[in-house]
C-alpha positions in Angstrom: 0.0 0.0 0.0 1.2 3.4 -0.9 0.8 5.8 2.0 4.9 6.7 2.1 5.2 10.0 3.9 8.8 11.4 1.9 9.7 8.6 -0.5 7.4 11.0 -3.2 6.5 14.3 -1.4 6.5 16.6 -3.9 4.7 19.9 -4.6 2.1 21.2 -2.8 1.7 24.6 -4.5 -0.3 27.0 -6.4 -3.0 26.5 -4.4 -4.0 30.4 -3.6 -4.4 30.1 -7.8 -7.8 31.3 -8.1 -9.6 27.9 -9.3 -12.0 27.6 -12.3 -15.7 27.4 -11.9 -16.4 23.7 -10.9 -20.4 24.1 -11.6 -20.3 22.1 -14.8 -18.1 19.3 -13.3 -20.6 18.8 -10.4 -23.6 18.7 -12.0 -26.2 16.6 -10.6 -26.8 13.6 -13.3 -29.7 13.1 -15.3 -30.7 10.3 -13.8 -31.6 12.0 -10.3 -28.8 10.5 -8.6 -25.8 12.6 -7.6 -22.6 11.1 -8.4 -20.0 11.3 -5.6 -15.8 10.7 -6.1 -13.7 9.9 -4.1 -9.9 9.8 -5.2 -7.0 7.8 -3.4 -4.0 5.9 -4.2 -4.3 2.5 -2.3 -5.5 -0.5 -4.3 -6.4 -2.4 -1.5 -8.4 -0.3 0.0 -10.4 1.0 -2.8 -11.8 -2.8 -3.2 -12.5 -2.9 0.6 -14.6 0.5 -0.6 -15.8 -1.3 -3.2 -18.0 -3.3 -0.8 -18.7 -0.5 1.6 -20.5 1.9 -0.4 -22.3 -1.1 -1.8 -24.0 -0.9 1.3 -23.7 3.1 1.6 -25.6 3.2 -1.8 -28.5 0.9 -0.4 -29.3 2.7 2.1 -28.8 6.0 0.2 -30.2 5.4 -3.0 -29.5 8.7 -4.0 -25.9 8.9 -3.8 -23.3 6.7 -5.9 -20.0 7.0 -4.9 -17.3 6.6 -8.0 -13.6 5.8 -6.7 -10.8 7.5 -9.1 -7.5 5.6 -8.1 -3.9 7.6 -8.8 -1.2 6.1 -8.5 1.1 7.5 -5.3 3.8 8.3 -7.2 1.7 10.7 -9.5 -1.0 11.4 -6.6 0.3 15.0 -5.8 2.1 15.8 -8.5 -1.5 16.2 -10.1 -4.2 16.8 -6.8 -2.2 20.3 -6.8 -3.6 20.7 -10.8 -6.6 19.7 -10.7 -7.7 21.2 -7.4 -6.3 24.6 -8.8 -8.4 24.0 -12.3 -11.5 23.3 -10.3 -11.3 19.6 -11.3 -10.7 17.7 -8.7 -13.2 15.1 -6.8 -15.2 16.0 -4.4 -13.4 13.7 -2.1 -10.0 13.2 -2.1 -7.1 11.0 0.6 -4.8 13.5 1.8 -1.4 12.9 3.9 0.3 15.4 6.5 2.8 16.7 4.5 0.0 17.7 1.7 -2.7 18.6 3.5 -1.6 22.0 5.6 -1.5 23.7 2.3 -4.8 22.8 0.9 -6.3 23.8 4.3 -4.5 27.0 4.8 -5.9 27.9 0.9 -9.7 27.4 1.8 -10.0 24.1 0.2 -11.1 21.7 2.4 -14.3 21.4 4.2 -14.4 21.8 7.8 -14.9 18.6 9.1 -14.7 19.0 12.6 -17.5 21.4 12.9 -19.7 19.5 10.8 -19.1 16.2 12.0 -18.1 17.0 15.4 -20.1 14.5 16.8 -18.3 11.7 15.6 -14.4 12.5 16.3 -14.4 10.9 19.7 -14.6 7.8 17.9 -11.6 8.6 16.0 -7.7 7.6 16.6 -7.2 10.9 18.9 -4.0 11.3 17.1 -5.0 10.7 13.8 -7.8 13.7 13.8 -4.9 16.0 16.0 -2.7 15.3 13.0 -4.8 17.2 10.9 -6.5 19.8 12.9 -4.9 23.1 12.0 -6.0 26.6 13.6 -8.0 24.2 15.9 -10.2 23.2 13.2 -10.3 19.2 11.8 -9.8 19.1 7.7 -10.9 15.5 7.1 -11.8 12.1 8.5 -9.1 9.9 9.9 -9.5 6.8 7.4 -6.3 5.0 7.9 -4.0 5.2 10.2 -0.3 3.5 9.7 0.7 2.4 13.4 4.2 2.3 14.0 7.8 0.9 11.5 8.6 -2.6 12.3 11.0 -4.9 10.7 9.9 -7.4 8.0 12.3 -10.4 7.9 12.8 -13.8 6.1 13.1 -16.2 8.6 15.1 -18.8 6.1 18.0 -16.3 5.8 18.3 -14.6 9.2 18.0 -18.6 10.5 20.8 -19.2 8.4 23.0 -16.5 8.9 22.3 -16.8 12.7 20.8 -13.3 13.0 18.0 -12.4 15.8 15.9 -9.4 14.2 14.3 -9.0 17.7 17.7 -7.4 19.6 19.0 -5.8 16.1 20.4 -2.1 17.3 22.5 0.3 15.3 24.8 2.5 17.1 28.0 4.0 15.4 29.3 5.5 18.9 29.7 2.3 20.5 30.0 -0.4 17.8 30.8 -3.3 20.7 27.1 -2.6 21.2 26.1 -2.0 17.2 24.3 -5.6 16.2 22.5 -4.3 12.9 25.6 -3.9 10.9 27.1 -7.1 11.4 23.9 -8.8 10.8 23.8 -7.3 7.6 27.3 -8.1 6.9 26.3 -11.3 7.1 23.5 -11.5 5.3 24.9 -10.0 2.5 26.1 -12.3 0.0 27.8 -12.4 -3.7 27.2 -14.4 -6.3 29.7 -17.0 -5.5 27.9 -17.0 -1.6 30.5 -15.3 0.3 28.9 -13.0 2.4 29.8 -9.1 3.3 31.9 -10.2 6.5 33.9 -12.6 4.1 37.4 -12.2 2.4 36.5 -12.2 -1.1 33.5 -10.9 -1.1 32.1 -8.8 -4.1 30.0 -6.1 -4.0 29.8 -5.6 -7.7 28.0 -9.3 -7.8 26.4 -8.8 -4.7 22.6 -11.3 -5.5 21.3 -10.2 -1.8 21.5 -7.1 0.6 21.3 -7.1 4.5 19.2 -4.4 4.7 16.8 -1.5 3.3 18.8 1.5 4.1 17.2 4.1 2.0 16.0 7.3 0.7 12.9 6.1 2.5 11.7 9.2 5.0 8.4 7.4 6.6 10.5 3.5 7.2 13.9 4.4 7.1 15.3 8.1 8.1 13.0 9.8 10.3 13.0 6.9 12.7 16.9 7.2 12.1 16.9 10.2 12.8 14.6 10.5 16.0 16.2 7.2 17.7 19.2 9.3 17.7 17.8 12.1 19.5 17.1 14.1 16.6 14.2 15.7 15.1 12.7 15.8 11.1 11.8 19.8 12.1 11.6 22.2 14.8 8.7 23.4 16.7 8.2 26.3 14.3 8.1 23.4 11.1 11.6 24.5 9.9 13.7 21.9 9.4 16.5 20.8 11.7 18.9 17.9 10.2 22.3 19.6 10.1 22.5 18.5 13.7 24.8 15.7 15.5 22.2 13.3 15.7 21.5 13.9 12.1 25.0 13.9 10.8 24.8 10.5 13.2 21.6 9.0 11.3 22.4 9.9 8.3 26.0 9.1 8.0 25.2 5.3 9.5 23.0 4.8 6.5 25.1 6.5 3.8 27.9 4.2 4.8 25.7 1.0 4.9 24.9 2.0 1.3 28.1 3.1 -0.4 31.0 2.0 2.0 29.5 -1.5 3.3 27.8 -2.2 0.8 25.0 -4.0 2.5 22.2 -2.1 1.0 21.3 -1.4 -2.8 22.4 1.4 -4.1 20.9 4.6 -3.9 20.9 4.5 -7.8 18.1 2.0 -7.4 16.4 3.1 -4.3 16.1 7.1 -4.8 13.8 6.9 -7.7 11.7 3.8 -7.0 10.2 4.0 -3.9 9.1 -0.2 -4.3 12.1 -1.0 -4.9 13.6 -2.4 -1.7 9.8 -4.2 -1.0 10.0 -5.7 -4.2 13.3 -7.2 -3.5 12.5 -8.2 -0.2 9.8 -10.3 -1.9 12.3 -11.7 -4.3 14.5 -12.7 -1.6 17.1 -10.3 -2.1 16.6 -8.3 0.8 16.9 -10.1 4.0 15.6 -7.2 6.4 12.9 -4.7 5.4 12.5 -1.8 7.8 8.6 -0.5 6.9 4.9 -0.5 8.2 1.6 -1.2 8.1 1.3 0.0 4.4 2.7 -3.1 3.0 2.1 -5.8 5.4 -0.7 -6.9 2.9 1.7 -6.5 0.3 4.3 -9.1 1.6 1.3 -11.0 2.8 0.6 -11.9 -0.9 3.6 -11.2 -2.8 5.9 -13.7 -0.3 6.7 -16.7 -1.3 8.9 -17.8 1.9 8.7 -17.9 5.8 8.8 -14.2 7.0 8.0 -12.6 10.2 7.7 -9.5 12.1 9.7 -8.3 14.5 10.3 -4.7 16.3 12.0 -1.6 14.3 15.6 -1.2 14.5 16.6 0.1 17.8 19.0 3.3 18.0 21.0 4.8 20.6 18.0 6.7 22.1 15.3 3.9 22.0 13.3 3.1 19.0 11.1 5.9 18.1 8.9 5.4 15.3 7.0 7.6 13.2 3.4 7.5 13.4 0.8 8.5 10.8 -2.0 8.5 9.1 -4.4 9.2 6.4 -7.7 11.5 5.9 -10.7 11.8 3.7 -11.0 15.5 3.0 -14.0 17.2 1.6 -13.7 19.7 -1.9 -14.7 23.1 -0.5 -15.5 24.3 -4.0 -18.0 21.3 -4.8 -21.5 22.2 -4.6 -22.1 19.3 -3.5 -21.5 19.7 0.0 -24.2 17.8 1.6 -23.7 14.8 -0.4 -20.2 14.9 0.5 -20.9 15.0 4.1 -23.0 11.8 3.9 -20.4 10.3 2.3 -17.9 11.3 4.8 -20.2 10.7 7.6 -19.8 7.1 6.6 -16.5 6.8 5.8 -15.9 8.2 9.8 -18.4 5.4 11.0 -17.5 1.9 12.6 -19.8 0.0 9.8 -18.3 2.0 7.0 -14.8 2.0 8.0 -15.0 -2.4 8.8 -14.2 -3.7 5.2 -11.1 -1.8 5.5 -10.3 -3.6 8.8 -12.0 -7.0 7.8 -10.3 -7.4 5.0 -6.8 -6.2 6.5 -6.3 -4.0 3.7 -5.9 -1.1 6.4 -5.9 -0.3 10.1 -8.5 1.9 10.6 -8.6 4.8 12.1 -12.2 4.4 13.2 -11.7 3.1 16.3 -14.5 1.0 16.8 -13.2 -1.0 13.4 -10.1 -2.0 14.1 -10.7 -5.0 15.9 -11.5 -6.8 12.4 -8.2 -5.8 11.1 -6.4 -7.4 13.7 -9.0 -10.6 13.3 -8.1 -10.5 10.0 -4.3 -10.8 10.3 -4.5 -13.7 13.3 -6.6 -15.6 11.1 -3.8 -15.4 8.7 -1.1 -16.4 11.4 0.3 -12.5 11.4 1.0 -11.4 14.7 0.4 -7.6 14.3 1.5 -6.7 17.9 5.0 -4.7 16.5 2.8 -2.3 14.4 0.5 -0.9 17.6 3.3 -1.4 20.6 3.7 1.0 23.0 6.7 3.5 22.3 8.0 6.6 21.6 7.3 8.4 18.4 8.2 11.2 16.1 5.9 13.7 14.4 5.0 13.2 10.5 6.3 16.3 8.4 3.5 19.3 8.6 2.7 22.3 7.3 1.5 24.3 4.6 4.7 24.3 2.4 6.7 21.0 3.8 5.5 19.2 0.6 7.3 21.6 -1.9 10.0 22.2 0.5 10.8 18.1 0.4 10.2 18.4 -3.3 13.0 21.1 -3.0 15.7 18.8 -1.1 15.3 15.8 -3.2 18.4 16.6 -5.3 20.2 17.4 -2.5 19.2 13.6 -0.9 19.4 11.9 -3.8 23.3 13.1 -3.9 23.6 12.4 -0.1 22.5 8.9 -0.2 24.3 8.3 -3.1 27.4 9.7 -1.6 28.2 12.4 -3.9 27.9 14.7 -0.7 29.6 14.8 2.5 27.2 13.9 4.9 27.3 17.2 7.0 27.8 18.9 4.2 24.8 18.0 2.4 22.6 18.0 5.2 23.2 21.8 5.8 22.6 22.1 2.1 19.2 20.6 2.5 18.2 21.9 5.3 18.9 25.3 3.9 17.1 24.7 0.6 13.8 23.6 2.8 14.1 26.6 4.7 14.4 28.8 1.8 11.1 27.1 0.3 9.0 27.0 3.4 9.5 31.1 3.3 
């Protein structure tokens, strides 16, 4: 499931534009029923919807609800468009780093007045997520829980690796696990492995470990187990620190010095690319979340497990996030969209989601099937909702196009073009400069 927080953040802009008339794109259809859409990226989920507004549309014989599905990696590179043309649905999935500019431009409905009755029944920090000026901007539909570490059991078996006690910690390496583990798990084509003499990395046919471009598995837990922090209170952003240069630097070396992750040549510009490894084998540990347990569910064709996210020198602290529904502000369709969103917030409208274990909800009330759904399966889920600390997702109204702005920059860093430092004050400066 794509609900990646950095791996594509991109440009959240133009959205003070003044839009286009939508009146003849929300015109009631002839046949007396009005036509509701709902856009979103997830695959999964939009067949779990499938079957929920199935039963929405019995019950409301007047409303059809028509799912438009973009894929992630073009999702807001084109909301931005269309919502500036007057084009967009009347519904649409929204993540943190997107959604502060949309809200800040008028264009979401406030959801937290008119459906106030039904946020206690929300995740609490899902609908804080995206209240802004102390009003709510959608309805918590997802939410992702917390990073945990896929592994196959054949190899880590093999290699003698525990995934359970991994830690990383280049201060003290007598008490660093994670990067011998990889080391050994690493292997070339003739089978030596990274910790071998011999070894080649230019044959290398498996890697240890996902170390990545990857903002919502991979460096903002980095970062925060660390003791560091994505951005600063006032949403600038603070990596040019020690703990970043720390974080950063552990996984640039893992990449281009050990060699015991794919290269950043392959990683930057596919976001799938280390899942889809992992489910060829050629990955042994896969750092990520909720978002593609179902993925690794069905695409795996060996023993895997679950165990808890890397552990770092301050803890683990994962990231925790979430997705919303949000209402089109320039549909007139307004009370259409709030029945629709009404039901999407509910415990019967939000269960296929759960029962089908296509998502966590973030209806409370519906979660339960989601975790019913992955113990019938044999998945224990209990990594993905343990207690912990946690890091904020990215906010605000221009974080989007300021990530958009430091991808060069990070694409050179993990590739190791850049001195760590040095290209973590270069980014950080190049964010700053945007959010302004």
């Amino acid at each position: 499931m794509r609900r990646r927080l950095g791996a594509a953040l991109v440009l959240v802009a133009a959205l003070v534009l003044t839009a286009c008339s939508p009146a003849a794109r929300f015109d009631d259809d002839a046949d007396g029923v009005t036509t509701v859409t709902l856009r979103l990226w997830d695959t999964q989920v939009a067949a779990a919807y499938r079957r929920s507004f199935d039963t929405f549309s019995a019950a409301n014989p007047d409303i059809r609800v028509e799912l438009v599905q973009v894929p992630f990696k073009d999702y807001f590179t084109s909301l931005p468009l269309d919502v500036a043309s007057g084009t967009a649905t009347d519904i649409y999935w929204v993540n943190s780093s997107n959604f502060g500019a949309l809200a800040d431009a008028g264009r979401l409905i406030d959801v937290g007045s008119a459906l106030a009755d039904q946020r206690a029944g929300w995740v609490p920090a899902a609908a804080d997520q995206y209240t802004r000026g102390g009003t709510l901007w959608g309805v918590p539909v997802v939410a992702d829980g917390r990073i945990a570490l896929f592994y196959n059991k054949d190899l880590v078996r093999a290699a003698g690796v525990d995934p359970t006690t991994l830690r990383w910690d280049p201060a003290d390496p007598a008490r660093d696990t994670l990067l011998p583990a990889a080391r050994r798990l690493t292997a070339d084509a003739a089978g030596r492995t990274a910790d071998q003499p011999g070894f080649d990395p230019r044959t290398v046919r498996r890697y240890g470990f996902n170390a990545a471009r990857d903002l919502q598995a991979i460096y903002v837990n980095f970062l925060a187990s660390a003791g560091g922090r994505l951005q600063a209170p006032d949403e600038t952003f603070d990596l040019a620190t020690p703990a970043g240069e720390q974080a950063f630097g552990y996984l640039v070396n893992m990449i281009n010095t050990e060699q015991v992750a794919p290269s950043a040549a392959d990683t930057n510009q596919n976001p799938d690319f280390s899942r889809d490894q992992f489910l060829r084998g050629r990955i042994a540990l896969f750092q990520s979340g909720t978002y593609n347990l179902a993925n690794i569910a069905e695409g795996a064709t060996f023993d895997w497990g679950i165990a808890p996210m890397v552990e770092g020198p301050r803890d683990r602290v994962s990231v925790v996030s979430s997705i919303v529904a949000a209402g089109n502000a320039d549909s007139p369709r307004r009370p259409e969209i709030l029945r629709v969103l009404r039901w999407l917030g509910s415990p019967q409208g939000a269960a296929p989601v759960g029962d089908s274990g296509a998502g966590l909800p973030a209806v409370t009330a519906a979660q339960r099937g989601w975790f019913d759904y992955w113990a019938r399966r044999g998945v224990d889920t209990r990594e993905f909702v343990a207690d912990g600390p946690t890091t904020p997702a990215p906010s605000g109204p221009k974080v989007g196009a300021a990530t958009t702005a430091m991808e060069p920059t990070r694409d050179d860093l993990f590739a190791g073009r850049l001195p760590v430092a040095a290209g973590l004050r270069q980014a950080q400066d190049i964010g700053i400069a945007a959010l302004r």
